[in-house]
C-alpha positions as CSV (number, residue, x, y, z in Angstrom):
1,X,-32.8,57.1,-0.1
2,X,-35.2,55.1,2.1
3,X,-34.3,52.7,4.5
4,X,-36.3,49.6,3.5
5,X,-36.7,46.2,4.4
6,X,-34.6,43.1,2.6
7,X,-36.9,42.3,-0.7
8,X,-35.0,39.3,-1.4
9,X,-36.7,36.7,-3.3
10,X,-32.9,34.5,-4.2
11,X,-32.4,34.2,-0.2
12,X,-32.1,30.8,1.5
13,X,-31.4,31.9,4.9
14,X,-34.6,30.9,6.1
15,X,-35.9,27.9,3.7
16,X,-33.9,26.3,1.6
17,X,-35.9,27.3,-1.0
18,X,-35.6,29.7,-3.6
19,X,-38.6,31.3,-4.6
20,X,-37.5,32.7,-8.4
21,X,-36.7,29.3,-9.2
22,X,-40.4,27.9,-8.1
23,X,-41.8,30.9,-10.0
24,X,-40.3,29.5,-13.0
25,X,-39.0,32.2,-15.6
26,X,-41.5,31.9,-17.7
27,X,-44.5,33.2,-15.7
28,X,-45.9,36.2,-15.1
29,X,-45.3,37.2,-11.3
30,X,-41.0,36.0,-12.6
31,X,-41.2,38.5,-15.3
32,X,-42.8,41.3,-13.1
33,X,-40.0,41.0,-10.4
34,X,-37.2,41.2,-12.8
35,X,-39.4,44.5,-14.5
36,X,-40.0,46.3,-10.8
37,X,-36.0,45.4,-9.9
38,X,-35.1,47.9,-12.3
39,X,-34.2,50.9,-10.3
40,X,-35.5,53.6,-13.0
41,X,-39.0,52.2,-12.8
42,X,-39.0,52.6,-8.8
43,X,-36.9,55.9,-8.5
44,X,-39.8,58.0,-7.9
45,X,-41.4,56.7,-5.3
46,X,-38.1,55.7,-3.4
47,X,-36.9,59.4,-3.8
48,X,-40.1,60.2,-1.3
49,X,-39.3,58.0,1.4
50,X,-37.1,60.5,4.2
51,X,-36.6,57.3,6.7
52,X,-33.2,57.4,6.1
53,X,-31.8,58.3,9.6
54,X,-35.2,57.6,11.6
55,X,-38.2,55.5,11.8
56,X,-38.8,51.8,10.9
57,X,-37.7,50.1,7.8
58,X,-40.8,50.5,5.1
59,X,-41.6,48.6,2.7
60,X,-39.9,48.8,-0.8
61,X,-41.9,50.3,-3.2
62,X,-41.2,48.0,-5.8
63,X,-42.4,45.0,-3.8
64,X,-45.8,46.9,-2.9
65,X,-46.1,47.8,-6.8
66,X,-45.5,44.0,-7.5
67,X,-48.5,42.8,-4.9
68,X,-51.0,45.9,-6.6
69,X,-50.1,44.8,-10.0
70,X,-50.5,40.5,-9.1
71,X,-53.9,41.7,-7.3
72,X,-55.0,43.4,-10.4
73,X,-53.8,40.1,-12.4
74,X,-55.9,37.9,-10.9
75,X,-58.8,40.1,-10.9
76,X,-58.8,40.3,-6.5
77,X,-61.1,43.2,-5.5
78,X,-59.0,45.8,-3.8
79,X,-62.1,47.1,-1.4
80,X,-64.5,44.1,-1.7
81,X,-68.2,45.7,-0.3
């Protein structure tokens, strides 16, 4: 297991806003969160992550998965020329 940085989208530590609620559970980027939070979908990339007892705190995989996927949802050119 990797040692990864909090990918908390409910916390109100900083704001006092919670950012699920303003995506509304209806839309698209709600219903992908709640998809990529299931740990089945994720296991494979988090099983090749050995920064368990050194190194920085990466980022989770199922947050980078979630920005890939929104990218490719609103049509943003990963490598624009």
């Amino acid at each position: 297991m990797g040692n990864f940085k909090d990918d908390n989208l409910g916390q109100q530590v900083l704001l006092n806003v919670d950012f699920l609620e303003v995506l509304g559970s209806g839309s698209f980027e709600f219903s992908l969160y709640r998809l990529l939070q299931r740990e089945e979908l994720v296991s494979d990339f988090v099983a090749q992550y050995k920064n368990t007892h050194s190194g920085r705190k990466a980022y989770p995989p199922a947050m980078l998965l979630r920005l890939i996927f929104y990218a490719y949802y609103r049509g943003i050119d990963p490598a624009p020329v």
